[in-house]
C-alpha positions as CSV (number, residue, x, y, z in Angstrom):
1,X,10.8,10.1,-22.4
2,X,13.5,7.7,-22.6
3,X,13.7,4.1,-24.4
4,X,13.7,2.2,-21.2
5,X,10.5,4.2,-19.9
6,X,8.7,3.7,-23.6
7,X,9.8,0.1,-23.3
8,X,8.4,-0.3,-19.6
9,X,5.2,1.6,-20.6
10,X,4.9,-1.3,-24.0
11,X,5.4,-4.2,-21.3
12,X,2.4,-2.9,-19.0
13,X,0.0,-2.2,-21.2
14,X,0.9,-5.3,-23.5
15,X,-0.1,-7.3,-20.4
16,X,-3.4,-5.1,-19.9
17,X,-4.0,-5.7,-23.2
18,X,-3.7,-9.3,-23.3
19,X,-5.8,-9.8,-20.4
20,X,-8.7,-9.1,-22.6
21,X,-8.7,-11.8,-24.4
22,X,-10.7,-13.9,-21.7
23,X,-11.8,-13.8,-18.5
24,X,-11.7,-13.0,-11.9
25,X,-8.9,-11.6,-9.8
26,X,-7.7,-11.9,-6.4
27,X,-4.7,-10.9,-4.8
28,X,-2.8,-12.8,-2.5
29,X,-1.1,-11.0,0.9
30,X,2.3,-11.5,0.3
31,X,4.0,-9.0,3.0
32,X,3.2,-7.8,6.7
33,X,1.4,-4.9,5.7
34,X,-0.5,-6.4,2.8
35,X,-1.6,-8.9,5.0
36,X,-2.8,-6.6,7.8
37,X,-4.7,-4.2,5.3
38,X,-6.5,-7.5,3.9
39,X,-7.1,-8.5,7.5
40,X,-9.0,-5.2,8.3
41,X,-10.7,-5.4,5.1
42,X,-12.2,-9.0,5.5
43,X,-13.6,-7.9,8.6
44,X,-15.3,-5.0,7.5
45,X,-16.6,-7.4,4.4
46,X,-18.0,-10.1,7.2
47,X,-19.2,-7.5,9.6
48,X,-21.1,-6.0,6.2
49,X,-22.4,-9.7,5.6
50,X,-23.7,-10.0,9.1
51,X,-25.9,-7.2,9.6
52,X,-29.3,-8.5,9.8
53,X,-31.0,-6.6,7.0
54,X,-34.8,-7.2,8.5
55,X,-34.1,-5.1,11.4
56,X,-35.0,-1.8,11.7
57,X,-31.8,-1.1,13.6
58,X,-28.7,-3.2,14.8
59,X,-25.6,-2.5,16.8
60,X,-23.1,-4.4,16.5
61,X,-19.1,-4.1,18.0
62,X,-16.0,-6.2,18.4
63,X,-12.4,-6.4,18.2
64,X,-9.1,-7.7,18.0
65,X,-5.6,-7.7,20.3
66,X,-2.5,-8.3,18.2
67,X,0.9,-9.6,19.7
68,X,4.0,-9.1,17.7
69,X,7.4,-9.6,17.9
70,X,10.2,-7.9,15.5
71,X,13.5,-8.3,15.0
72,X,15.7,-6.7,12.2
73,X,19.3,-6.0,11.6
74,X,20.8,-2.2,11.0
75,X,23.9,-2.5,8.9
76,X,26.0,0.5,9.6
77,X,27.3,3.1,6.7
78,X,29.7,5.5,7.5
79,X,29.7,6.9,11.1
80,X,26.5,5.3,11.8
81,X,26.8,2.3,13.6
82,X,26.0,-1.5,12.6
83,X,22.9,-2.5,15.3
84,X,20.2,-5.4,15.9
85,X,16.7,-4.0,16.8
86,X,14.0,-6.1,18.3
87,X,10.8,-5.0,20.0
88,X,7.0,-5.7,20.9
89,X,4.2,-4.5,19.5
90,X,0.9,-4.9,21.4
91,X,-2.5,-3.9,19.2
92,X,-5.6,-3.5,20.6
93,X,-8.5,-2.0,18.6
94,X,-12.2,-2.2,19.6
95,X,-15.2,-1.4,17.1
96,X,-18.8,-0.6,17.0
97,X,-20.8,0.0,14.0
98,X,-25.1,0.7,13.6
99,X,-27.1,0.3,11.0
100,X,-30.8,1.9,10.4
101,X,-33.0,0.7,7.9
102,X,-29.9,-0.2,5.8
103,X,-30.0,3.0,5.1
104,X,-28.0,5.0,7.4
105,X,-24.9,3.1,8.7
106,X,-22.3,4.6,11.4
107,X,-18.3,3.1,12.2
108,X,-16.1,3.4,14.3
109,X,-12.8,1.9,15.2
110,X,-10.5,2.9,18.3
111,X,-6.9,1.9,18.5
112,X,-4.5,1.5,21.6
113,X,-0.9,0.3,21.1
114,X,2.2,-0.5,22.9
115,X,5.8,-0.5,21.5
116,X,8.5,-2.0,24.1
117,X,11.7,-1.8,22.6
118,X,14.9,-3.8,23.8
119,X,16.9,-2.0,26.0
120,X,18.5,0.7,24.0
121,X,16.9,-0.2,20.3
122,X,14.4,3.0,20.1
123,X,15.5,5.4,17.1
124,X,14.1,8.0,19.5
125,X,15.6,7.1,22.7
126,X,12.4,6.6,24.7
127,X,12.1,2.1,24.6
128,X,8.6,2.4,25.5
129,X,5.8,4.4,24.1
130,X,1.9,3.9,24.4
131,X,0.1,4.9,21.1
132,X,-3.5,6.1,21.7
133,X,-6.0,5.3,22.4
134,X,-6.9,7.0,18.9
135,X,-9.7,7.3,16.4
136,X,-8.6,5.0,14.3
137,X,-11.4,4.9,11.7
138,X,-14.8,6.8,12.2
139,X,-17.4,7.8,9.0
140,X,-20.7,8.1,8.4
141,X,-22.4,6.5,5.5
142,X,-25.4,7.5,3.7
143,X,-27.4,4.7,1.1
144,X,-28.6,7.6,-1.1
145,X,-30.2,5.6,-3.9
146,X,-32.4,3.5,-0.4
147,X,-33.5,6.6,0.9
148,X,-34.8,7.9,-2.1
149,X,-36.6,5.1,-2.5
150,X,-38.2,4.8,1.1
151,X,-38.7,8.4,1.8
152,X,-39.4,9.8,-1.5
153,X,-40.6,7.0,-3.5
154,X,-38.4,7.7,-6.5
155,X,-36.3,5.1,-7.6
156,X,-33.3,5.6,-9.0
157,X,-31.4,2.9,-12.0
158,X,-27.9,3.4,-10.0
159,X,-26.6,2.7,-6.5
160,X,-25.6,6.2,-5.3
161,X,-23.8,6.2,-1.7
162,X,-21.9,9.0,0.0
163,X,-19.2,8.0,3.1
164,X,-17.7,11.1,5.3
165,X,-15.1,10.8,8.2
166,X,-11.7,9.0,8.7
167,X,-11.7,6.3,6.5
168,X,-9.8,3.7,3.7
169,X,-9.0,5.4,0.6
170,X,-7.4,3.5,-2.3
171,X,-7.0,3.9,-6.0
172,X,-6.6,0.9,-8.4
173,X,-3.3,-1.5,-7.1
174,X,-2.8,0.9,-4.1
175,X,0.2,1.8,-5.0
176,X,-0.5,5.8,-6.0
177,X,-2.8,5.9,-3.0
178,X,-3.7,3.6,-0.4
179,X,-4.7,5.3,3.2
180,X,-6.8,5.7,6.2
181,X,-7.4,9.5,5.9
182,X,-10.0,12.5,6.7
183,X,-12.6,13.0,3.9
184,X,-15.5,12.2,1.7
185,X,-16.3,9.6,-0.7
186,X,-19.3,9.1,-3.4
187,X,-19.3,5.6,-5.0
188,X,-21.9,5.3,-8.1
189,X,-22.7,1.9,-9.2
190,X,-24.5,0.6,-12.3
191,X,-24.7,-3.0,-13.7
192,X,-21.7,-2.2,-16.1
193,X,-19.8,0.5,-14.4
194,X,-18.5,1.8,-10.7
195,X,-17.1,5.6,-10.4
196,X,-15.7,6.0,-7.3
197,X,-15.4,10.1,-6.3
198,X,-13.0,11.4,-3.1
199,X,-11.9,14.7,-1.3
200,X,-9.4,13.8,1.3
201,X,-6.9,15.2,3.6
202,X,-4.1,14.1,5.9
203,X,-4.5,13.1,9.4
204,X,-2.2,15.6,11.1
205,X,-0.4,13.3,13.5
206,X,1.4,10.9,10.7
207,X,4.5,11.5,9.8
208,X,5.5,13.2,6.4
209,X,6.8,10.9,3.1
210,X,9.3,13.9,3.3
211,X,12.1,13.4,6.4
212,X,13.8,16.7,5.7
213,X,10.9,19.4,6.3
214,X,11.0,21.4,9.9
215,X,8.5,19.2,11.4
216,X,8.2,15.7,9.6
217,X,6.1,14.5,12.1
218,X,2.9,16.2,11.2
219,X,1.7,15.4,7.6
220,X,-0.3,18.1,5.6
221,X,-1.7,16.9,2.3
222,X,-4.9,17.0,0.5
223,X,-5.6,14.5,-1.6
224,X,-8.6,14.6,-4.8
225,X,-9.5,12.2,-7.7
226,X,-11.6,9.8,-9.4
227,X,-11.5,5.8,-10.4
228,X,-13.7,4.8,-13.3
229,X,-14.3,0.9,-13.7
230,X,-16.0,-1.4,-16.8
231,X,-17.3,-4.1,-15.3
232,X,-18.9,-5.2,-19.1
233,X,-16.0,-7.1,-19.8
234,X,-16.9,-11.1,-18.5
235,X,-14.2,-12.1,-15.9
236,X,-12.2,-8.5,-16.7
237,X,-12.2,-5.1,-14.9
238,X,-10.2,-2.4,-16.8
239,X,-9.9,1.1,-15.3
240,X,-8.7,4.3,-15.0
241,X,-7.6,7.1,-12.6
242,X,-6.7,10.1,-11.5
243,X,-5.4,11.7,-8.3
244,X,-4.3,15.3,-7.1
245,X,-2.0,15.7,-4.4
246,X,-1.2,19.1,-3.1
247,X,1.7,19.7,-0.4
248,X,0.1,22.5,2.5
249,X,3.2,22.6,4.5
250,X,3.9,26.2,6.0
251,X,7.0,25.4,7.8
252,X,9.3,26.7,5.1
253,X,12.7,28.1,6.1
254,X,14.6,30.7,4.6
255,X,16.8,29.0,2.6
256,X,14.5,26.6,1.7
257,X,10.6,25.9,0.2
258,X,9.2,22.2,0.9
259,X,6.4,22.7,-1.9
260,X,5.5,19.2,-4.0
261,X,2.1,18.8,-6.2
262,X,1.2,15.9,-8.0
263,X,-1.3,14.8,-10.5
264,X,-1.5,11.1,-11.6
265,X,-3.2,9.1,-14.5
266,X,-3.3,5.6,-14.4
267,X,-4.8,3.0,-16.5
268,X,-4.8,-1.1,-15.8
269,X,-6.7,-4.1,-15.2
270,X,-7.1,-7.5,-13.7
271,X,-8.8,-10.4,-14.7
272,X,-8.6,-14.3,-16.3
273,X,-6.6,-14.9,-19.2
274,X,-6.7,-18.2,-21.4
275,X,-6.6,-20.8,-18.8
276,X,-8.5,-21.3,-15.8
277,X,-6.8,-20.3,-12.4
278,X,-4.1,-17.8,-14.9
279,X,-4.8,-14.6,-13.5
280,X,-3.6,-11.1,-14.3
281,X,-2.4,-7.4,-13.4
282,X,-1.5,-4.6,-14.5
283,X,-1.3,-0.9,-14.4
284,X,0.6,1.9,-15.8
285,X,1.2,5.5,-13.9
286,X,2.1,8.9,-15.3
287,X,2.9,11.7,-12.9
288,X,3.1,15.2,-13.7
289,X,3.5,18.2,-11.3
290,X,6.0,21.0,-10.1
291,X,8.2,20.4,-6.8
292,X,10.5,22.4,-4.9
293,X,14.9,22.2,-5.7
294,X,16.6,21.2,-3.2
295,X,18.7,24.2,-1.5
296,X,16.6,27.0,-3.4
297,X,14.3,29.6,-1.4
298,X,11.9,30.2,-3.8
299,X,10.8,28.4,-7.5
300,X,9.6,25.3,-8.7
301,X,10.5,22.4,-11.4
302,X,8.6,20.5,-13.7
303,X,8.0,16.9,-12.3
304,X,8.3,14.4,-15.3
305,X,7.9,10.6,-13.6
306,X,6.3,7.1,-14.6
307,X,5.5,3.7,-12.2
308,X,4.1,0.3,-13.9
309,X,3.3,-2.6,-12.2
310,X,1.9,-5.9,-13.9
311,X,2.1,-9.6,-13.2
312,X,0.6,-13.7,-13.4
313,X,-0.6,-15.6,-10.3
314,X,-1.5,-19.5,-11.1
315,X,-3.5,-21.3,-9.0
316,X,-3.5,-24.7,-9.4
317,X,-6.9,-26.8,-8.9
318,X,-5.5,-29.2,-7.2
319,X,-4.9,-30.7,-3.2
320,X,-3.0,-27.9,-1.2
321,X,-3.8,-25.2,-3.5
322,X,-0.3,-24.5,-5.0
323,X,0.0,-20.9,-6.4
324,X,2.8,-19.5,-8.7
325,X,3.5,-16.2,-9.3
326,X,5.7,-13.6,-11.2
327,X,5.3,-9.5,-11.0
328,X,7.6,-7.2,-12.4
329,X,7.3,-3.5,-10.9
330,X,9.0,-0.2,-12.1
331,X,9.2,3.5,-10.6
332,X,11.8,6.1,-12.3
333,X,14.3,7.6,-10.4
334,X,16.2,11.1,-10.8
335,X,19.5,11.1,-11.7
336,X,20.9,14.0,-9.6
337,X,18.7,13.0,-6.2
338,X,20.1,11.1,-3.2
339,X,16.8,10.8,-2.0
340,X,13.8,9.8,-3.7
341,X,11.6,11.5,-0.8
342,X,13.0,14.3,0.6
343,X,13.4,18.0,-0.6
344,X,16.6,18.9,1.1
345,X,19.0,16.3,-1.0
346,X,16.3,16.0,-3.9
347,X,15.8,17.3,-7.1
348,X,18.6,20.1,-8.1
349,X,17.6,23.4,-9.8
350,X,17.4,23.9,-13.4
351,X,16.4,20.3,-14.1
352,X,13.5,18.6,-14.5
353,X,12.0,16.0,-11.0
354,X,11.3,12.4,-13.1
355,X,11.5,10.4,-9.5
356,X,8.2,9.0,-8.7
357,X,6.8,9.5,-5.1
358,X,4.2,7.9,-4.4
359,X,1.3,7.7,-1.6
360,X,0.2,4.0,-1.4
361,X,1.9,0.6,-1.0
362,X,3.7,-2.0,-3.0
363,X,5.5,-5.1,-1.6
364,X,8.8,-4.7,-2.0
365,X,10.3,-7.3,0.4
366,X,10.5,-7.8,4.1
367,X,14.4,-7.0,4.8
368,X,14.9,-3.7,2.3
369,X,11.5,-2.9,2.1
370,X,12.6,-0.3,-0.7
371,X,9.9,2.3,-1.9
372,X,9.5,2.2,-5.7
373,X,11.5,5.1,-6.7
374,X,14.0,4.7,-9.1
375,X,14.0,1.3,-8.1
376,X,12.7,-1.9,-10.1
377,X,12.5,-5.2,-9.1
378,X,11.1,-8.7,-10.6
379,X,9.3,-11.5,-7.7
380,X,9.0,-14.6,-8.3
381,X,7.0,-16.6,-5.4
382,X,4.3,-19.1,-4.5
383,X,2.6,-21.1,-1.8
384,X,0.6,-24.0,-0.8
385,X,-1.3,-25.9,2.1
386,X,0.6,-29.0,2.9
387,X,-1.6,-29.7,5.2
388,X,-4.9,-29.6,3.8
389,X,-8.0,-31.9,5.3
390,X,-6.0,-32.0,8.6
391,X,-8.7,-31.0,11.1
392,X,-6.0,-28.5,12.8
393,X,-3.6,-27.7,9.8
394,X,-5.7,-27.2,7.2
395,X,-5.6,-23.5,7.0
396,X,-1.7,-23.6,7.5
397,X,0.0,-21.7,4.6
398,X,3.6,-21.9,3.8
399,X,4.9,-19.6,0.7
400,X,7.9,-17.5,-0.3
401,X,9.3,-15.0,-2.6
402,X,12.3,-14.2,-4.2
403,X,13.4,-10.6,-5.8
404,X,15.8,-9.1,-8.2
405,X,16.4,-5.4,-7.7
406,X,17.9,-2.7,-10.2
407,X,18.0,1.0,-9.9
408,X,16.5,2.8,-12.7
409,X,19.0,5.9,-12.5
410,X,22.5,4.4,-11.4
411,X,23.7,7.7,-10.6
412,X,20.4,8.7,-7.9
413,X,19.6,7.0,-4.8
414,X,16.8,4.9,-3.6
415,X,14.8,4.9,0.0
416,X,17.7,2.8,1.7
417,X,20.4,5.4,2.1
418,X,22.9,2.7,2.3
419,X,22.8,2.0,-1.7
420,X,25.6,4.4,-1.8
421,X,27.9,4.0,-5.0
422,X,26.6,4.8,-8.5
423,X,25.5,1.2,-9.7
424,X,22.7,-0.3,-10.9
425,X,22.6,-3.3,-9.4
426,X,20.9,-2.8,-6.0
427,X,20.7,-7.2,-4.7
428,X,18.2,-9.8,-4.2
429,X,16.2,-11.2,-1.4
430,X,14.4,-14.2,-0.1
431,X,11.5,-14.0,1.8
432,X,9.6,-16.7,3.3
433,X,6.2,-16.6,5.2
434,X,3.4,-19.0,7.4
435,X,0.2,-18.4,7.9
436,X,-1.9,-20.2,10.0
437,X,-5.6,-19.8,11.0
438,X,-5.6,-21.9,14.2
439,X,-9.3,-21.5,14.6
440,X,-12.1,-18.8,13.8
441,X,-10.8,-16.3,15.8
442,X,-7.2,-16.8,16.3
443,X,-4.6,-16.8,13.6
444,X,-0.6,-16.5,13.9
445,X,1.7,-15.5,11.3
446,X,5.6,-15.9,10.5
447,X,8.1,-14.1,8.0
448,X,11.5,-13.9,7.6
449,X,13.5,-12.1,5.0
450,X,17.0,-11.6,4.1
451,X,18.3,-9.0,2.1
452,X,22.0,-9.2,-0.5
453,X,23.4,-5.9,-1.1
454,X,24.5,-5.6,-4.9
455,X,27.5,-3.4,-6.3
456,X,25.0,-0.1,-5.4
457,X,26.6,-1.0,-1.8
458,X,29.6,-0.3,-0.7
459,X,29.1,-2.3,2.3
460,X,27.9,-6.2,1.1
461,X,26.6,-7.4,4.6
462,X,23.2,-9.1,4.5
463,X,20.3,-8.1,6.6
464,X,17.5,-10.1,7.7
465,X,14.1,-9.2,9.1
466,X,11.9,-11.2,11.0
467,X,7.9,-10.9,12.2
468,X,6.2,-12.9,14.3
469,X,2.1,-12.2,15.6
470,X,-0.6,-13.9,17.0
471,X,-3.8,-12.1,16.6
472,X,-7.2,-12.9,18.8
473,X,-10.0,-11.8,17.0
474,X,-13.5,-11.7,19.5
């Protein structure tokens, strides 16, 4: 392991460690996808909140329809062409959940989308394509620890429930693991500690992380692991992980295997430090496994890789509820890869894979929107309400961020093919964001990013990015 990865792996678990010295946690949406994931999630939370517990049986449903508008520029490498895309995306999704006895509780969530692309725009040549409608979620869950109690009469000193179908799966930050798969899920809960138990596995029509095997467009990967959480800790959660990831893709050719398994162990926390409103993060990832050579038939390497992630949020108790925040993020990279996703120009034979691939989410920025492989980056952002008290601004939030990017290999490439030359220094970016909750059920949302290519480009032109939605919740 080299000194930068020892000196990383001091950082994150400095941080971890420091959080312990007092102690609440809460993560602010800071990106598109982030804010949509927490979006679904509230709802869920409130629809949970709702359920009138004194009845025997409820059914409940409801929805949303989602508007947006996105616009992005494509700078050219090459013999691929420069181009601006813009298109609409229309989201519909209608749910129903019951509930018996609060015992017994059923969800499901249908989806039906819309992409209109300007004339031309499509990556696939077709400018308009209607998405479902789909099963978007569906699971069954089963209050163990209630039924035991009501049927049985044995009570039990931990909350036991099982949750099988197509539903959220997510491992500490989200960034090893973060999906809406098919599987099985056991949460155990006791007044000083959560383990959280999964079996999943790929829903066939996503596309692959990995571009180059015969038929990206069907993803087959099972997924296994475990999250432990202390909860004795005031104002502190500490934890630990681990996840198996196994590649079942068939499709091999003959001068060419697309095998990749993973195993990861992470360790991290979140929590209060010293003063009220300072809040930390942090986790620290170690990946292990054996993956396929690019260009070899047959034969596997050793994968060697490590991720970190940690930073501070302030908020400030004040009027307009200013918040300050700085993370700093690192994946490793592979020196001899051009890409940090895909077999075919991967890892070459005869050395070991230390790029980190990953199955979750991290914000990286609107514009590049990099994956974090062999790629790190420091944010600096914040936000506020200037409008607080106003009877129709209050909930307007303004905020930005601003990142630094580096390359941990200088010599391998990262997700944006562009990043051409052997340099470390990959740019910077500015993003900026509103939020507004107009009323109860109807919210609209703004970001804009632009992206400046560093010396890893040979091309310096800056991109931007923009997203508008409104989104009609009923």
């Amino acid at each position: 392991m080299g000194s930068r990865t020892r000196l990383v792996m001091l950082v994150v678990l400095v941080s971890v460690a420091l959080g312990f010295w007092r102690s609440g946690w809460a993560a602010e949406p800071t990106s598109f996808l982030e804010q949509m994931v927490a979006e679904e999630r509230d709802r869920e939370q409130a629809l949970e909140a709702e359920r009138l517990q004194l009845q025997p049986f409820t059914l409940e449903y409801g929805g949303w329809y989602r508007f947006s508008f996105f616009w992005f520029e494509e700078p050219g490498l090459g013999f691929i062409p420069s181009n601006d895309v813009s298109l609409r995306n229309q989201d519909f999704r209608l749910w129903l959940s019951a509930n018996l006895e609060d015992i017994h509780y059923v969800y499901a969530r249908f989806r039906l989308g819309l992409v209109d692309f300007s004339r031309g725009d499509s990556f696939d040549g077709n400018d308009e394509d209607t998405e479902g409608v789909n099963l978007d979620m569906g699971y069954y869950r089963l209050d163990v620890t209630r039924a035991l109690k009501r049927y049985c009469g044995v009570p039990s000193p931990v909350s036991l429930q099982v949750q099988v179908g197509r539903q959220y799966f997510n491992v500490g930050t989200g960034l090893v693991y973060s999906r809406i798969d098919d599987g099985a899920q056991m949460f155990l809960a006791a007044p000083l500690w959560n383990l959280n138990l999964f079996l999943s596995d790929s829903i066939r029509s996503e596309d692959d992380v990995d571009r180059s095997i015969p038929f990206p467009e069907r993803s087959r990967r099972f997924f296994s692991g475990a999250q432990f959480t202390w909860k004795g800790i005031d104002q502190h959660e500490p934890y630990v992980f681990w996840v198996l990831q196994n590649s079942h893709n068939r499709d091999n050719v003959f001068f060419q295997d697309f095998k990749y398994d993973s195993q990861y162990a992470g360790v991290g926390s979140h929590g209060q430090l010293v003063l009220p409103g300072l809040r930390y993060y942090g986790e620290a990832i170690w990946e292990w496994g054996r993956s396929s050579p690019t260009w070899v038939p047959s034969g596997l390497e050793e994968i060697e890789a490590f991720a970190a992630d940690a930073g501070l949020d302030y908020y400030f108790d004040c009027r307009t509820k200013p918040r300050v925040g700085v993370e700093y993020a690192f994946g490793s990279g592979d020196k001899d890869r051009m890409s940090p996703t895909n077999t075919v120009g991967g890892n070459l034979a005869g050395t070991d894979d230390t790029n980190f691939l990953y199955f979750g989410f991290i914000n990286t920025g609107y514009a590049i929107a990099a994956r974090l492989s062999n790629l790190q980056f420091v944010r600096l952002g914040g936000s506020f309400r200037p409008c607080e008290g106003n009877p129709v601004l209050d909930h307007l939030e303004l905020g930005a961020n601003l990142f630094w990017y580096w390359k941990d290999q200088r010599t391998g490439g990262i997700s944006d093919f562009r990043a051409n030359l052997a340099d470390e220094e990959v740019g910077k970016e500015l993003d900026i964001f509103l939020h507004w909750q107009v009323l109860s059920d109807l919210a609209f949302s703004v970001r804009f990013g632009t992206f400046y290519p560093g010396d890893a480009y040979s091309q310096d032109t800056d991109r931007s990015f923009l997203a508008t939605s409104v989104t009609y919740s009923f």
